[in-house]
C-alpha positions in Angstrom: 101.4 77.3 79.0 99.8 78.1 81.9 96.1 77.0 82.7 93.8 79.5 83.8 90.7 79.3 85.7 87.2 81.2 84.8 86.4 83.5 87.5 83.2 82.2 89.1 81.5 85.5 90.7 83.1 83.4 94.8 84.6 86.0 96.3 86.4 83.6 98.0 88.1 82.7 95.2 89.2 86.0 94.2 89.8 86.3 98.5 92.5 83.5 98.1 93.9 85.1 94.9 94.0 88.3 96.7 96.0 86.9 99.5 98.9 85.7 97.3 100.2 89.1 97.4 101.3 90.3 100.4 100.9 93.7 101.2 101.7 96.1 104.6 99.0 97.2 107.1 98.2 100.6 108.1 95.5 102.5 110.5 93.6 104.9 108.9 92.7 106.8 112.2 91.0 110.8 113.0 89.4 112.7 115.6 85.6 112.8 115.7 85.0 115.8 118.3 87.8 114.4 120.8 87.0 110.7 120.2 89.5 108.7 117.8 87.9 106.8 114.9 89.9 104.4 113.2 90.5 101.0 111.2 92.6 98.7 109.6 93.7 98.8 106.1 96.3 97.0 104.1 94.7 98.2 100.5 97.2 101.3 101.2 99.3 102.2 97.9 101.6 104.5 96.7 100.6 106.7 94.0 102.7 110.0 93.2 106.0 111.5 94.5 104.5 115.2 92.8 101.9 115.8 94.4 102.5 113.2 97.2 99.3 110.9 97.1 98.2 108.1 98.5 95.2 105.5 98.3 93.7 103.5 100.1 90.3 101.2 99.0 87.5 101.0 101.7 84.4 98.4 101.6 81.1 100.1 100.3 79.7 98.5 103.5 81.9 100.4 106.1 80.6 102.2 108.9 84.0 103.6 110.0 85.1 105.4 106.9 81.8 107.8 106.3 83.1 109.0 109.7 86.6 109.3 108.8 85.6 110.8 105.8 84.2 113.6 107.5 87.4 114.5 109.3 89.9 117.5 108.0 93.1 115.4 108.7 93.5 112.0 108.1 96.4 109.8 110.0 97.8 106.9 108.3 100.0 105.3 110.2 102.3 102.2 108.7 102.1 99.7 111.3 105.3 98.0 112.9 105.8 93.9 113.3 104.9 94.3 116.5 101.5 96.0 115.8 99.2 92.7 115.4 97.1 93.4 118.7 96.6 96.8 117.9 95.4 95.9 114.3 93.2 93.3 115.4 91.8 95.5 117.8 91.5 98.3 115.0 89.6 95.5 113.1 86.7 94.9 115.3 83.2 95.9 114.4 82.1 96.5 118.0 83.9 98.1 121.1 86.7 100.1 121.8 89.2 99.9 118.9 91.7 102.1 120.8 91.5 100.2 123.5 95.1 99.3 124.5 96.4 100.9 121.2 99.1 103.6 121.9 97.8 107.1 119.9 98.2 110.4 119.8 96.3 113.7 118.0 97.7 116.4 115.8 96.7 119.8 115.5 94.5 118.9 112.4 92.9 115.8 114.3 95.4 113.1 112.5 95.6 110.6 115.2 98.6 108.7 114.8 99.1 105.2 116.2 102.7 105.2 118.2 105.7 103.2 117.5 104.9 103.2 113.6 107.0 102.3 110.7 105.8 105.7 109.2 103.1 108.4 109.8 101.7 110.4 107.2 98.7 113.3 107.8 96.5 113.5 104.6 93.2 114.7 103.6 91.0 113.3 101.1 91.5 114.7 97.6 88.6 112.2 95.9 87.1 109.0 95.9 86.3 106.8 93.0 84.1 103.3 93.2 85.3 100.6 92.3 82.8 97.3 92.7 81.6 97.0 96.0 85.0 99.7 97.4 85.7 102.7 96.8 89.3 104.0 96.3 90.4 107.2 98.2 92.7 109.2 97.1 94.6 110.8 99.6 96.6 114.2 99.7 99.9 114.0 102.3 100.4 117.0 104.0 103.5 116.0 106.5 105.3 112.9 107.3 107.5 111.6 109.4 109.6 108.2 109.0 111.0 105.6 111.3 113.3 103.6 108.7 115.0 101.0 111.4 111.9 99.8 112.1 110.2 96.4 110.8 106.7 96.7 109.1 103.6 94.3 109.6 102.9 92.7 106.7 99.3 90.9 106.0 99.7 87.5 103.7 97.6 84.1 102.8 95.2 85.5 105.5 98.1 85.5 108.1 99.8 88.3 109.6 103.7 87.9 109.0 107.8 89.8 109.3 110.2 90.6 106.8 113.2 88.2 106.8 116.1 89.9 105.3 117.6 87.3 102.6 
């Protein structure tokens, strides 16, 4: 039998149960005027082939996403393995977030970070909260794939590869 322990109300315990399952990374990023807005998010899942939809979760808290909320077109891109500087730098709560992160707009104002796993351009078909998130549900409107390439992958609170086995 396995022996389960209560939940205590520490995030940091759900933090570290969280981080047993590894998951990819991906920038969430849009023009604001001509400005690119953008952050960091590996709570990106797939959720329907018909309609293709997306989601991603956002903290309650952020001050990036109202902004990106705002936006017609939203770019995810799927970051590569070699993408940890540009996702730190995506991460940061002050300064330039773009700064030395290769990007470039659509026509809708997707921005799309370059040398990606993936791109998708979306727009937001709803939100729904969830605790202290919310989860966004995301509409994809065009794609395009880079299937030879190796994604970044977040784990244990450590950025990591894929080692084929």
């Amino acid at each position: 039998m396995v022996e389960l322990e209560p939940v205590t109300g520490n995030p940091d315990q759900l933090r570290r149960a969280y981080g047993c399952f590894p998951s990819g990374v991906t920038a969430v990023c849009a023009l604001e005027g001509e400005e690119p807005v953008g952050m960091a998010a590996s709570s990106f899942t797939c959720v329907s082939l018909d309609p293709g939809l997306v989601s991603m979760c956002v903290q309650n808290s952020s001050a990036t996403w109202p902004r990106l909320r705002r936006t017609r077109r939203l770019g995810i891109s799927v970051l590569a393995e070699h993408h940890t500087d540009a996702c730190r730098a995506l991460s940061l709560t002050t300064g330039n977030r773009f700064a030395g992160v290769g990007w470039s707009a659509g026509p809708g104002g997707a921005v799309f970070v370059h040398d990606a796993v993936a791109w998708l351009e979306c727009s937001i078909q709803g939100e729904v909260p969830a605790g202290d998130h919310a989860i966004a549900l995301l509409a994809i409107h065009a794609l395009r794939i880079e299937p030879d390439r190796q994604p970044l992958v977040f784990h244990g609170s450590r950025f990591r590869q894929l080692v084929a086995v």
